[in-house]
PDB file of N, CA, C and O in Angstrom:
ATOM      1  N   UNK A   1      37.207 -51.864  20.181  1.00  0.00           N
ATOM      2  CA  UNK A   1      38.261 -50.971  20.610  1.00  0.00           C
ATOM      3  C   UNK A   1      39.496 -51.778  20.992  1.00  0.00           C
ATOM      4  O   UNK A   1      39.497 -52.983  21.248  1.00  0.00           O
ATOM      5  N   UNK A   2      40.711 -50.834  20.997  1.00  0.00           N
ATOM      6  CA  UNK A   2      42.024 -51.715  20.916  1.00  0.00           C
ATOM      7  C   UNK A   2      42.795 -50.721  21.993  1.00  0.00           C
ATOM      8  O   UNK A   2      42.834 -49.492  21.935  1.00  0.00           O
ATOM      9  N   UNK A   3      43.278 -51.408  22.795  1.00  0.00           N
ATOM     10  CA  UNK A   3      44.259 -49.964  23.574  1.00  0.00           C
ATOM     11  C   UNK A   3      45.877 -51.034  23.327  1.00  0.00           C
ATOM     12  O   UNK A   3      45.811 -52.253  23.487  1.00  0.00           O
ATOM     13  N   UNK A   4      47.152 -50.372  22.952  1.00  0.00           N
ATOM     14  CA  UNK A   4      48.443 -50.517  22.711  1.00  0.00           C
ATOM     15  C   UNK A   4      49.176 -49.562  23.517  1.00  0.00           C
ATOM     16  O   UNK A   4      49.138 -48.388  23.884  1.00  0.00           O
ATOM     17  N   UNK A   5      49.831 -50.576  23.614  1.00  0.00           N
ATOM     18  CA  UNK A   5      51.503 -49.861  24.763  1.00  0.00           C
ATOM     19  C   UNK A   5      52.451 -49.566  23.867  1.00  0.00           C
ATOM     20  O   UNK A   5      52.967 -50.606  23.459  1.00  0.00           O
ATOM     21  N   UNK A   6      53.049 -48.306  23.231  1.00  0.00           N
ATOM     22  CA  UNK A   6      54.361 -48.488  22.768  1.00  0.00           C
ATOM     23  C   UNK A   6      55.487 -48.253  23.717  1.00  0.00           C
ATOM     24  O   UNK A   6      55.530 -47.352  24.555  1.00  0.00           O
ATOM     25  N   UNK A   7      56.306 -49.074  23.516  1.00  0.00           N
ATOM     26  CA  UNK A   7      57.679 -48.743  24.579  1.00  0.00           C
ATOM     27  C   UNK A   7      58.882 -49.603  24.279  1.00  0.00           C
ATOM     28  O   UNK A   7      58.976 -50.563  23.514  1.00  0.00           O
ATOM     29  N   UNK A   8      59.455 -49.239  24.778  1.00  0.00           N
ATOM     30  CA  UNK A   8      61.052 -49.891  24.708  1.00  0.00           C
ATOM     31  C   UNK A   8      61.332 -50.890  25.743  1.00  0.00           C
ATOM     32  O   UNK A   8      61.730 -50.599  26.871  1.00  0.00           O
ATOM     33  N   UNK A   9      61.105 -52.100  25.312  1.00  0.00           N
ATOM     34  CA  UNK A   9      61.236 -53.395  26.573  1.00  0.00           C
ATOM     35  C   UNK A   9      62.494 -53.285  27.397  1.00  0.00           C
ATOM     36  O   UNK A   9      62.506 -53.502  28.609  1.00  0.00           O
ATOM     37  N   UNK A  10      63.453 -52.973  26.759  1.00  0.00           N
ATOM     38  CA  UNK A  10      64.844 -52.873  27.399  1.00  0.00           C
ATOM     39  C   UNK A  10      65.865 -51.389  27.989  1.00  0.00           C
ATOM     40  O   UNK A  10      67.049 -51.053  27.985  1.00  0.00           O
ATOM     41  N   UNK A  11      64.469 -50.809  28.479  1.00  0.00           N
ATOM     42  CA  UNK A  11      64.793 -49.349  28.545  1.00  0.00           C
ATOM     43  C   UNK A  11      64.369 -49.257  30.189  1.00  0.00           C
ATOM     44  O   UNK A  11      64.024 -50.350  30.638  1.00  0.00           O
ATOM     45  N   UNK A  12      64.340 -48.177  31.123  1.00  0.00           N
ATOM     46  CA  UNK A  12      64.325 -47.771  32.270  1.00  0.00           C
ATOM     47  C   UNK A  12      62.996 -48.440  32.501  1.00  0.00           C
ATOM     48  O   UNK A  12      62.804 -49.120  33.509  1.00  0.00           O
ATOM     49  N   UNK A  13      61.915 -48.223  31.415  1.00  0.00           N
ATOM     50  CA  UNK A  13      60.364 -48.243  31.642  1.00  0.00           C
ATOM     51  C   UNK A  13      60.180 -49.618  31.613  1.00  0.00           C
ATOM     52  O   UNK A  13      59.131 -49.903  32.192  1.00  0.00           O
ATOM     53  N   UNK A  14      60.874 -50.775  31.098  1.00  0.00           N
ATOM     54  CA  UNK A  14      60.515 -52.063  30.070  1.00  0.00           C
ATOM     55  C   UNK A  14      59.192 -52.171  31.373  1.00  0.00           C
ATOM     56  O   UNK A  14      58.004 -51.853  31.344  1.00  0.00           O
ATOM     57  N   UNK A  15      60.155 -52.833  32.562  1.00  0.00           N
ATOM     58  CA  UNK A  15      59.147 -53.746  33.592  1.00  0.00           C
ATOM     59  C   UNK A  15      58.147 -53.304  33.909  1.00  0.00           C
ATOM     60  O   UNK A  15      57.062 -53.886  33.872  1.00  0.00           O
ATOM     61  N   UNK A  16      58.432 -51.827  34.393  1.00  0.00           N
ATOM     62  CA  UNK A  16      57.273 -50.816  34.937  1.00  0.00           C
ATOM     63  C   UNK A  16      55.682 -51.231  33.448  1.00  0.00           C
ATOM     64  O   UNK A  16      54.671 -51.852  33.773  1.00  0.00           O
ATOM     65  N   UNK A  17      55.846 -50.863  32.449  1.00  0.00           N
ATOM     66  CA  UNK A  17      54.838 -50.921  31.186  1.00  0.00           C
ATOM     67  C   UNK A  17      54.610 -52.555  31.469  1.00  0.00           C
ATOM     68  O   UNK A  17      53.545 -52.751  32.055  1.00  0.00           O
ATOM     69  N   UNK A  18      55.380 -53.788  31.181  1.00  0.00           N
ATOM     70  CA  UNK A  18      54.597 -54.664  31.272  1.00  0.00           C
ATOM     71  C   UNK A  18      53.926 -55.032  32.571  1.00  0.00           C
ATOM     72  O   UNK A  18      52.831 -55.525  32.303  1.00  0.00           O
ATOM     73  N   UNK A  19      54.134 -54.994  33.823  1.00  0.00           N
ATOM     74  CA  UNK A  19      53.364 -54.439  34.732  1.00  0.00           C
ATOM     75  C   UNK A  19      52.004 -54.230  34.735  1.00  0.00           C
ATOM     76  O   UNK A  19      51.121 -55.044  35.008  1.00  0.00           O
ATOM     77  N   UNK A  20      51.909 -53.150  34.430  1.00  0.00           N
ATOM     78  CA  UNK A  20      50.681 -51.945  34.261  1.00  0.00           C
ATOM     79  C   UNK A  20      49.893 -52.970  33.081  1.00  0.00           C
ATOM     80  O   UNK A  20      48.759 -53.355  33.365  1.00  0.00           O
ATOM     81  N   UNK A  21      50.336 -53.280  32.131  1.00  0.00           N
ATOM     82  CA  UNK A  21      49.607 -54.461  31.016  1.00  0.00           C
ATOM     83  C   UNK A  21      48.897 -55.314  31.912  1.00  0.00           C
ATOM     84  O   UNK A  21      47.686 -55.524  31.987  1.00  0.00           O
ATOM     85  N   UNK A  22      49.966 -55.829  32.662  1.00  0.00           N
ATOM     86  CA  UNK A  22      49.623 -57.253  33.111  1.00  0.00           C
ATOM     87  C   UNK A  22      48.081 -57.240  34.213  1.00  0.00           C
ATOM     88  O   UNK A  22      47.107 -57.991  34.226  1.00  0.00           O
ATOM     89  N   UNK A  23      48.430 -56.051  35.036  1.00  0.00           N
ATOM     90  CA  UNK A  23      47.531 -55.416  36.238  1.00  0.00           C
ATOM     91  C   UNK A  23      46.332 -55.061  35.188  1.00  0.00           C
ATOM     92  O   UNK A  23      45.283 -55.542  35.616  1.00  0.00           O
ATOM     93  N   UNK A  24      46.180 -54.482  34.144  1.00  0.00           N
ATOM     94  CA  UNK A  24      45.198 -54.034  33.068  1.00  0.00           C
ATOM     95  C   UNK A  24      44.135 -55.443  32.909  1.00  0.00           C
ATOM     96  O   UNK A  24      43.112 -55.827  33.475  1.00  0.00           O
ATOM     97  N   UNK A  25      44.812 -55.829  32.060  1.00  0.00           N
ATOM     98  CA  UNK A  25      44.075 -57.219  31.531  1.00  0.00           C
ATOM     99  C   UNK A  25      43.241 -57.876  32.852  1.00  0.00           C
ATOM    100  O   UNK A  25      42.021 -58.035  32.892  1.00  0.00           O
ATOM    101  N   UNK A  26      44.167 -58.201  33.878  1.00  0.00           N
ATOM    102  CA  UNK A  26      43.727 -58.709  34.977  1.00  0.00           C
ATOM    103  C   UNK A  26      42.567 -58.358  35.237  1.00  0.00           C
ATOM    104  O   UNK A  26      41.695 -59.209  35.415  1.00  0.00           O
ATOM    105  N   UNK A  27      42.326 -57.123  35.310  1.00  0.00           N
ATOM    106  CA  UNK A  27      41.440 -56.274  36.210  1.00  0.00           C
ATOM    107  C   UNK A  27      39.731 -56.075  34.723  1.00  0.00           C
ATOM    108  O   UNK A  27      38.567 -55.731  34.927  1.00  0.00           O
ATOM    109  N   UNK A  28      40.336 -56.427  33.606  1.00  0.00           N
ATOM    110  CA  UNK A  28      39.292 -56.146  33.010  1.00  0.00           C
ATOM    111  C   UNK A  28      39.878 -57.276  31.384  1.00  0.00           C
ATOM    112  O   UNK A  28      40.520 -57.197  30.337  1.00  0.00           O
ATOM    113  N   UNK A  29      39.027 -58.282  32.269  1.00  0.00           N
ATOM    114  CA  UNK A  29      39.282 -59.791  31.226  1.00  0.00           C
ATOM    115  C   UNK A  29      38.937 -59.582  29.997  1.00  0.00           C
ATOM    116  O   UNK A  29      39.487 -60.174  29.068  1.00  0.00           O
ATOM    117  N   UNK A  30      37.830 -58.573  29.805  1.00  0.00           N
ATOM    118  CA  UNK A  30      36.922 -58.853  28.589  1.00  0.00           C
ATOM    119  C   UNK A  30      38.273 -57.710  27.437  1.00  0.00           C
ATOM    120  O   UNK A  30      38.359 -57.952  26.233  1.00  0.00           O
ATOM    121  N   UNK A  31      38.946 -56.840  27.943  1.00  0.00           N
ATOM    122  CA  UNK A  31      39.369 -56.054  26.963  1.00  0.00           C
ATOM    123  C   UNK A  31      41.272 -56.367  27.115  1.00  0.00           C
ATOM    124  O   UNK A  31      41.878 -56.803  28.093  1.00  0.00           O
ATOM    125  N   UNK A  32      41.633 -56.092  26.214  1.00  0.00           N
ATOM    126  CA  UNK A  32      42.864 -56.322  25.994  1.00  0.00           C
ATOM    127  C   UNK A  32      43.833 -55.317  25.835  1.00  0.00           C
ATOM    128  O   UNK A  32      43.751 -54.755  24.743  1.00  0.00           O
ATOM    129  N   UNK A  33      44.973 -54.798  26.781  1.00  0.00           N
ATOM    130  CA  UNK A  33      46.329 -54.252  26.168  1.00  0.00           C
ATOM    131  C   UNK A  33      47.569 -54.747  25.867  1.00  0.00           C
ATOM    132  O   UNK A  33      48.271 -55.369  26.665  1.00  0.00           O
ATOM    133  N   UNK A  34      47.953 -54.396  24.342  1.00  0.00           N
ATOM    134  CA  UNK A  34      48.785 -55.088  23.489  1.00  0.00           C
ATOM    135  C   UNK A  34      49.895 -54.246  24.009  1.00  0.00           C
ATOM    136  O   UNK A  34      49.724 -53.101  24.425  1.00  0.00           O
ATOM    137  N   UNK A  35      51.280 -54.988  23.960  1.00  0.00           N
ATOM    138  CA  UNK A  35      52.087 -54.469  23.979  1.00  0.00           C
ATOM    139  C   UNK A  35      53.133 -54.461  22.670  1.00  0.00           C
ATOM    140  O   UNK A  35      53.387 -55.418  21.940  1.00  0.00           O
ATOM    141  N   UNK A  36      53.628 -53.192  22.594  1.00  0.00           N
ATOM    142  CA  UNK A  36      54.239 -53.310  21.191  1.00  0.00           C
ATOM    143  C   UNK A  36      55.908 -52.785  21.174  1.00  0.00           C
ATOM    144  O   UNK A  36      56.215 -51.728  21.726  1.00  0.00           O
ATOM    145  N   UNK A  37      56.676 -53.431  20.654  1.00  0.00           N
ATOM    146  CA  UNK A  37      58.004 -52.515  20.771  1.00  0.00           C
ATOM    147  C   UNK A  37      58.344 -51.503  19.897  1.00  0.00           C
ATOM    148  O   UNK A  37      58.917 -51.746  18.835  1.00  0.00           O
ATOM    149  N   UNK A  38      58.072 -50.494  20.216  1.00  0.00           N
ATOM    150  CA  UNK A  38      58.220 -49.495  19.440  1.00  0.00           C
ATOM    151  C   UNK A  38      59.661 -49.151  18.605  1.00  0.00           C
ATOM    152  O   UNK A  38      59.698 -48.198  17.826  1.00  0.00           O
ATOM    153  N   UNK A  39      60.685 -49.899  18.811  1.00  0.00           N
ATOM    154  CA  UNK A  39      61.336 -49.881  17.781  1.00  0.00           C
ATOM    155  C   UNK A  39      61.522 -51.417  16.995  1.00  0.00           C
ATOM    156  O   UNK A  39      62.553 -51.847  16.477  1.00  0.00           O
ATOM    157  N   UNK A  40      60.287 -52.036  17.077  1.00  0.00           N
ATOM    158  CA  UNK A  40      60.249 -53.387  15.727  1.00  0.00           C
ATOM    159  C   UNK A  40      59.446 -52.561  15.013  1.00  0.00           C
ATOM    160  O   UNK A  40      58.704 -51.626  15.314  1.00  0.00           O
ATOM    161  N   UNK A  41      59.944 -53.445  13.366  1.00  0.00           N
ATOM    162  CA  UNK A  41      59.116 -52.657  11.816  1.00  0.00           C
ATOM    163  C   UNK A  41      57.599 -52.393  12.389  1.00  0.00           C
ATOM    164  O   UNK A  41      57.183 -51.293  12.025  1.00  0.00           O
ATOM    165  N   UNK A  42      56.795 -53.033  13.089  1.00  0.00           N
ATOM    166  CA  UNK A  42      55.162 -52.654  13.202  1.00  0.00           C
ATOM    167  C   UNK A  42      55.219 -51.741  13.977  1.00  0.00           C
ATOM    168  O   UNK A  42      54.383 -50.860  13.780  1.00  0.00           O
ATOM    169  N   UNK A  43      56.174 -51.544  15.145  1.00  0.00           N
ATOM    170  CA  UNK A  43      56.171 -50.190  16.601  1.00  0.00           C
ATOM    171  C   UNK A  43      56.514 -48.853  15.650  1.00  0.00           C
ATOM    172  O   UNK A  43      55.958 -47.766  15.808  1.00  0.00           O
ATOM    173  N   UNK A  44      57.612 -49.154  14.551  1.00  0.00           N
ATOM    174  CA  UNK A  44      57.627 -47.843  13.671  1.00  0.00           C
ATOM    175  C   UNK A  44      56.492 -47.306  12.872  1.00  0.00           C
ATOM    176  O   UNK A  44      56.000 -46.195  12.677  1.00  0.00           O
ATOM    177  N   UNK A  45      56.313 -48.286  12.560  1.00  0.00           N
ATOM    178  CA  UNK A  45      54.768 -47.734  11.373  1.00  0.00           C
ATOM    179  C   UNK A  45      53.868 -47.461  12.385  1.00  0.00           C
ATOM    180  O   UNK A  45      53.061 -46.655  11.924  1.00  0.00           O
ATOM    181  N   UNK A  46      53.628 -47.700  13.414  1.00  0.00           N
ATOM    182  CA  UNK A  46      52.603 -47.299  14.478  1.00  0.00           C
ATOM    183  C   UNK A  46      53.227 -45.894  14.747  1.00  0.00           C
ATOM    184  O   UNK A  46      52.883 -45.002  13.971  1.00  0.00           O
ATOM    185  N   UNK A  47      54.165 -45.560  15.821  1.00  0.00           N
ATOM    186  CA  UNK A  47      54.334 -44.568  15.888  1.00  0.00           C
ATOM    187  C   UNK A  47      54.191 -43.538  14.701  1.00  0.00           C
ATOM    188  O   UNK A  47      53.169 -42.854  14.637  1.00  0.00           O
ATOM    189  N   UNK A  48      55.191 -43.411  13.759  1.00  0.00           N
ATOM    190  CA  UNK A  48      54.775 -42.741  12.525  1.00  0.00           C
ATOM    191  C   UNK A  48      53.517 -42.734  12.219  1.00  0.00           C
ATOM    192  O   UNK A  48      53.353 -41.811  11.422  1.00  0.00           O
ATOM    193  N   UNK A  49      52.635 -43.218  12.405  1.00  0.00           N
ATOM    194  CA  UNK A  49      51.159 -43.635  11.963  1.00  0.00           C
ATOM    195  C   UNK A  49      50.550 -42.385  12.682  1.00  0.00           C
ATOM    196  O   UNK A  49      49.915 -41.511  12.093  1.00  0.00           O
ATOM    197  N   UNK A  50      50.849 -42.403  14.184  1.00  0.00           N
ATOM    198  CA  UNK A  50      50.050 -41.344  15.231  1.00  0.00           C
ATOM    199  C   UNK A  50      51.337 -40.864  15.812  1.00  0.00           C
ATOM    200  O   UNK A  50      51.493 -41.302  16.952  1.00  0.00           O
ATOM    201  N   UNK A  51      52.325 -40.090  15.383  1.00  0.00           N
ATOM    202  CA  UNK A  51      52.980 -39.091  15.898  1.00  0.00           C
ATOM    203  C   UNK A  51      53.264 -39.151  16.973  1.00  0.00           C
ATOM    204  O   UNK A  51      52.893 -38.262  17.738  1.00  0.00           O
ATOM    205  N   UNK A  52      54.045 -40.249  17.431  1.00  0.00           N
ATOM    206  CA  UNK A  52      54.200 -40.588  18.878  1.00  0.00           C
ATOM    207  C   UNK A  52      55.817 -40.420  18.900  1.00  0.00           C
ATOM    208  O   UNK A  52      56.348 -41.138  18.054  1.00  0.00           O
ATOM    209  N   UNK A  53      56.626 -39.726  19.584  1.00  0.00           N
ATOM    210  CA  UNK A  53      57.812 -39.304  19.896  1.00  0.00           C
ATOM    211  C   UNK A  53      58.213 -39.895  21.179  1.00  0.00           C
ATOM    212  O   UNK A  53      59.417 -39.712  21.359  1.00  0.00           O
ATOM    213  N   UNK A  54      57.798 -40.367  21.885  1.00  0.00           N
ATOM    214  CA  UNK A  54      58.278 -40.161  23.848  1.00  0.00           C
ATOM    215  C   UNK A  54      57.366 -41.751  24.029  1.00  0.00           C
ATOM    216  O   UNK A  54      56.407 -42.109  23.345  1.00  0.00           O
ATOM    217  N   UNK A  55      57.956 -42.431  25.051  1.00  0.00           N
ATOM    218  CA  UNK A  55      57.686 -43.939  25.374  1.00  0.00           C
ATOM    219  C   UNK A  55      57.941 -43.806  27.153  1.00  0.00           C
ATOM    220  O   UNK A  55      58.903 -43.277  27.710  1.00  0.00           O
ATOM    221  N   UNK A  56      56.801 -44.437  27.762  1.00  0.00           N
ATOM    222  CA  UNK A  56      55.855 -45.039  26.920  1.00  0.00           C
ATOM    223  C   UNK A  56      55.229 -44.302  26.974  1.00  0.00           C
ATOM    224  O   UNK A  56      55.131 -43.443  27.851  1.00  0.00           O
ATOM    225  N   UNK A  57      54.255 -44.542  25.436  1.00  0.00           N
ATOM    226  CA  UNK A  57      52.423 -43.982  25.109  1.00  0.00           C
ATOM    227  C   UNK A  57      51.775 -45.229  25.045  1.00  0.00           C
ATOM    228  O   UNK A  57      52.126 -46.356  24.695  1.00  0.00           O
ATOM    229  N   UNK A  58      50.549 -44.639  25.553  1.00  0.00           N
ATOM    230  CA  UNK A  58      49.480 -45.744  25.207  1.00  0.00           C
ATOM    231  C   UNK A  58      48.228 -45.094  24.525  1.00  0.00           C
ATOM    232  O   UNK A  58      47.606 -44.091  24.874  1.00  0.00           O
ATOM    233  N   UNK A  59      48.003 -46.012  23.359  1.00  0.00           N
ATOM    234  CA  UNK A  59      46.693 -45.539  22.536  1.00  0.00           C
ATOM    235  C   UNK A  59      45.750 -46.427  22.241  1.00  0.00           C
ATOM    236  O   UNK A  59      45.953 -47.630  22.077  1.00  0.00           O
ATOM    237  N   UNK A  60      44.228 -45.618  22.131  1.00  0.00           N
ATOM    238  CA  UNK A  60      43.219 -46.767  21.827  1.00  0.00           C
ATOM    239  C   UNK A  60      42.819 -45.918  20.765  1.00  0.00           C
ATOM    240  O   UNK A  60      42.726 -44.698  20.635  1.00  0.00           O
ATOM    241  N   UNK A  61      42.548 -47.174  19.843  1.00  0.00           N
ATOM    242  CA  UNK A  61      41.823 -46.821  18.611  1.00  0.00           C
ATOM    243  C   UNK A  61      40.422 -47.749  18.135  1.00  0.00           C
ATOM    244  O   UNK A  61      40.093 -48.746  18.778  1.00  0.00           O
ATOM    245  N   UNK A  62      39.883 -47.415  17.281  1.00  0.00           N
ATOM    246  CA  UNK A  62      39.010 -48.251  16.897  1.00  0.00           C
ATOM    247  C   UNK A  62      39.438 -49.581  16.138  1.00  0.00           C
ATOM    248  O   UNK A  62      40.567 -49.654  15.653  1.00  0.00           O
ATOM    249  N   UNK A  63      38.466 -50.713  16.030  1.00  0.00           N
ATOM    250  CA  UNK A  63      39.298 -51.901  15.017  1.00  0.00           C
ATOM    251  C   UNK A  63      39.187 -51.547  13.549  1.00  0.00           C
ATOM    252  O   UNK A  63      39.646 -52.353  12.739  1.00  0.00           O
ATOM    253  N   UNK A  64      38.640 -50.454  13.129  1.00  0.00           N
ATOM    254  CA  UNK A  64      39.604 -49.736  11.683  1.00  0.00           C
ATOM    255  C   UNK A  64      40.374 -48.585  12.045  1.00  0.00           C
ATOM    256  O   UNK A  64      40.689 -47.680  11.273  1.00  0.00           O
ATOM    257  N   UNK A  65      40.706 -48.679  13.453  1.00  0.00           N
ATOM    258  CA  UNK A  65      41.964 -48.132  13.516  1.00  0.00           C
ATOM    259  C   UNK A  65      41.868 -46.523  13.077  1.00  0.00           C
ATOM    260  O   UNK A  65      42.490 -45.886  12.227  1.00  0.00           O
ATOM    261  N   UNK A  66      40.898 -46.168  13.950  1.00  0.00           N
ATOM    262  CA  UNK A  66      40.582 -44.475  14.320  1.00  0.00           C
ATOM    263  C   UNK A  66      41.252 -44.362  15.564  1.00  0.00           C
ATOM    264  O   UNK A  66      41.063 -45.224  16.422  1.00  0.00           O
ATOM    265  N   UNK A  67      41.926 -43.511  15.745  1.00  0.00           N
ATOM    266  CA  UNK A  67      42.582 -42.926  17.034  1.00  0.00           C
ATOM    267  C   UNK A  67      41.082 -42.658  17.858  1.00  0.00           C
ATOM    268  O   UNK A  67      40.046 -42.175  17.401  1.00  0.00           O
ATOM    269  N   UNK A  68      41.356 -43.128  19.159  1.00  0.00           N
ATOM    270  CA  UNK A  68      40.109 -42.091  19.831  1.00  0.00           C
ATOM    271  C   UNK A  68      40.730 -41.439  21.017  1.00  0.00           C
ATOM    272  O   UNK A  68      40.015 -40.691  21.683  1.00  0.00           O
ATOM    273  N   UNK A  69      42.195 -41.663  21.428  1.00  0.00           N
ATOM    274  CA  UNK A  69      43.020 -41.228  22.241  1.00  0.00           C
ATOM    275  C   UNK A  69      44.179 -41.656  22.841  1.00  0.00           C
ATOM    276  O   UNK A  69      44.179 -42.847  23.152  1.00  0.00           O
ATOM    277  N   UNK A  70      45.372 -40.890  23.143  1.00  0.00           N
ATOM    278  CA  UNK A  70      46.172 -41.480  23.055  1.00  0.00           C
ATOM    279  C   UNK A  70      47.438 -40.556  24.383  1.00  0.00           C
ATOM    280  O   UNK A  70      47.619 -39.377  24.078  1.00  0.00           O
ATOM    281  N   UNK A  71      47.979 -40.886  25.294  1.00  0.00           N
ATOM    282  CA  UNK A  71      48.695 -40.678  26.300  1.00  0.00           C
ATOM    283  C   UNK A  71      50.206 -40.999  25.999  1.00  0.00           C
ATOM    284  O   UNK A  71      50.768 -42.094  26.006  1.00  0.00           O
ATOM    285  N   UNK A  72      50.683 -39.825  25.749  1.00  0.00           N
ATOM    286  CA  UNK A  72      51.948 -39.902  25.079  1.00  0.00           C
ATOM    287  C   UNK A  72      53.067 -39.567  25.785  1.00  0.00           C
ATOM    288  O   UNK A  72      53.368 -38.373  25.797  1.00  0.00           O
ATOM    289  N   UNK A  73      54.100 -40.739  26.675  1.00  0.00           N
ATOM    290  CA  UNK A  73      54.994 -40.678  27.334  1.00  0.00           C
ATOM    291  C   UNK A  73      54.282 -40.817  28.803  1.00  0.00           C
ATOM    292  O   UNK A  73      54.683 -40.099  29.718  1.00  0.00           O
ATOM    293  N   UNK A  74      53.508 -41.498  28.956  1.00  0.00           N
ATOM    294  CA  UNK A  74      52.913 -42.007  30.170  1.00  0.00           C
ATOM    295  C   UNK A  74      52.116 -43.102  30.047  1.00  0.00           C
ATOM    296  O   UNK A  74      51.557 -43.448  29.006  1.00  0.00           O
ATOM    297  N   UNK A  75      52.044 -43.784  31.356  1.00  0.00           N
ATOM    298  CA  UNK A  75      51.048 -44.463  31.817  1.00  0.00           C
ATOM    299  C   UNK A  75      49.891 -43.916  32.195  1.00  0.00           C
ATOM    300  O   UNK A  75      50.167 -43.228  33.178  1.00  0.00           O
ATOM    301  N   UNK A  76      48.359 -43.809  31.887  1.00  0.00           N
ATOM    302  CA  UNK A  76      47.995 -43.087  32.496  1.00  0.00           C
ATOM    303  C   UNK A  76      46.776 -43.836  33.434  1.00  0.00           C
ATOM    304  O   UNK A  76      47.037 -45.010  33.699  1.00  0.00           O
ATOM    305  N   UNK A  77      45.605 -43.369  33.920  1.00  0.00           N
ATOM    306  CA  UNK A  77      45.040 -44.143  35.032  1.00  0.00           C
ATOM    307  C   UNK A  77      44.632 -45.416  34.272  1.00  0.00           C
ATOM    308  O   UNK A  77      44.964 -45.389  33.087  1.00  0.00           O
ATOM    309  N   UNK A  78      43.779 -46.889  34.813  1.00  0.00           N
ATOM    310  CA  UNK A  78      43.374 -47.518  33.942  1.00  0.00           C
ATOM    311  C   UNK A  78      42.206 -47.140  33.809  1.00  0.00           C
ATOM    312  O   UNK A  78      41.575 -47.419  32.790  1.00  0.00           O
ATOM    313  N   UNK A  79      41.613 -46.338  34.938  1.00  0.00           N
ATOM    314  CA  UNK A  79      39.945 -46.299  34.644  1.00  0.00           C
ATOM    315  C   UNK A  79      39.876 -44.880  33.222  1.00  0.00           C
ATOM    316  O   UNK A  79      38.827 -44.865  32.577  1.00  0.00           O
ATOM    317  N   UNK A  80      40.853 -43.927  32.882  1.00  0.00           N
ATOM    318  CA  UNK A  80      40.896 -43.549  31.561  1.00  0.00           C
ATOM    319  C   UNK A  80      41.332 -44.333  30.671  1.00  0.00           C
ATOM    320  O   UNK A  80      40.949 -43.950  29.565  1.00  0.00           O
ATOM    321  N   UNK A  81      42.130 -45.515  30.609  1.00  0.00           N
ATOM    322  CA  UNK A  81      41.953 -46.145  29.323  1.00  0.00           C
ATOM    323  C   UNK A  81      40.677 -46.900  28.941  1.00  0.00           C
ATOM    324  O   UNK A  81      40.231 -47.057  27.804  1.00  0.00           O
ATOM    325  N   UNK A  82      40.087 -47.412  30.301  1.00  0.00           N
ATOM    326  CA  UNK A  82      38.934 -47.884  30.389  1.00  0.00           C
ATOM    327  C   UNK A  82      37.662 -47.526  29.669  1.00  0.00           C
ATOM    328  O   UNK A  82      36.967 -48.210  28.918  1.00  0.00           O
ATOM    329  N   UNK A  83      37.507 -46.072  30.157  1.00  0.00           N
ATOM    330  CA  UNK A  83      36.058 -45.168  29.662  1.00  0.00           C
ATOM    331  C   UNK A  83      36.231 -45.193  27.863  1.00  0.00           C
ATOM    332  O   UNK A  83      35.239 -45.243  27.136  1.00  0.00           O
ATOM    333  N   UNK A  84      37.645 -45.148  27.325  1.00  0.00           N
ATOM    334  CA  UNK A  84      37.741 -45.251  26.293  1.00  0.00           C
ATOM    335  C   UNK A  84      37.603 -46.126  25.119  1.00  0.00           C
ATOM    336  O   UNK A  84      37.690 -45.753  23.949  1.00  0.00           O
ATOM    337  N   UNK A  85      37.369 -47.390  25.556  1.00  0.00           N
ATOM    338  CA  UNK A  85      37.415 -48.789  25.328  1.00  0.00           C
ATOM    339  C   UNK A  85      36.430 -49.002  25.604  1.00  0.00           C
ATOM    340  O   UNK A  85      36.310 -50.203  25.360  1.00  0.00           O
ATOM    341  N   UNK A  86      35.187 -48.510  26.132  1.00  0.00           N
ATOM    342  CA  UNK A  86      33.712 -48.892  26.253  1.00  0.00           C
ATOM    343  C   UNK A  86      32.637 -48.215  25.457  1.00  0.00           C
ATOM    344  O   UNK A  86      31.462 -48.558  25.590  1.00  0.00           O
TER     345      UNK A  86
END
């Protein structure tokens, strides 16, 4: 499982999202959240990919890259990105 941040580094949210990454990882070594800029060429094809409009979202998918859920225009708790990723 994969959980990703899309967001805009240089926007109201930038610090707040890497933050919440940073506190993530910390708290749970074994799993990883990527952060992605949603407006570089890969943040577009992602969004377009899963219909993501509003930043930040965060989504976990499988590593062939099945959606299994996704929080769109929020941060949301870590222990729900958590349950999702296990």
């Amino acid at each position: 499982m994969q959980a990703l941040i899309l967001y805009i580094p240089k926007s109201d949210h930038g610090s707040e999202v890497e933050e919440y990454a940073t506190e993530f990882n910390s708290r749970y070594p074994g799993l990883k959240m990527i952060l992605l800029d949603a407006e570089s060429r890969e943040g577009v094809a992602k969004c377009e990919l899963y219909d993501i409009l509003s930043y930040p979202s965060v989504i976990v998918f499988t590593d062939d890259m099945v959606l299994q859920n996704a929080w769109i225009g929020k941060l949301p708790q870590f222990s729900e990105v958590y349950a999702y990723m296990m």
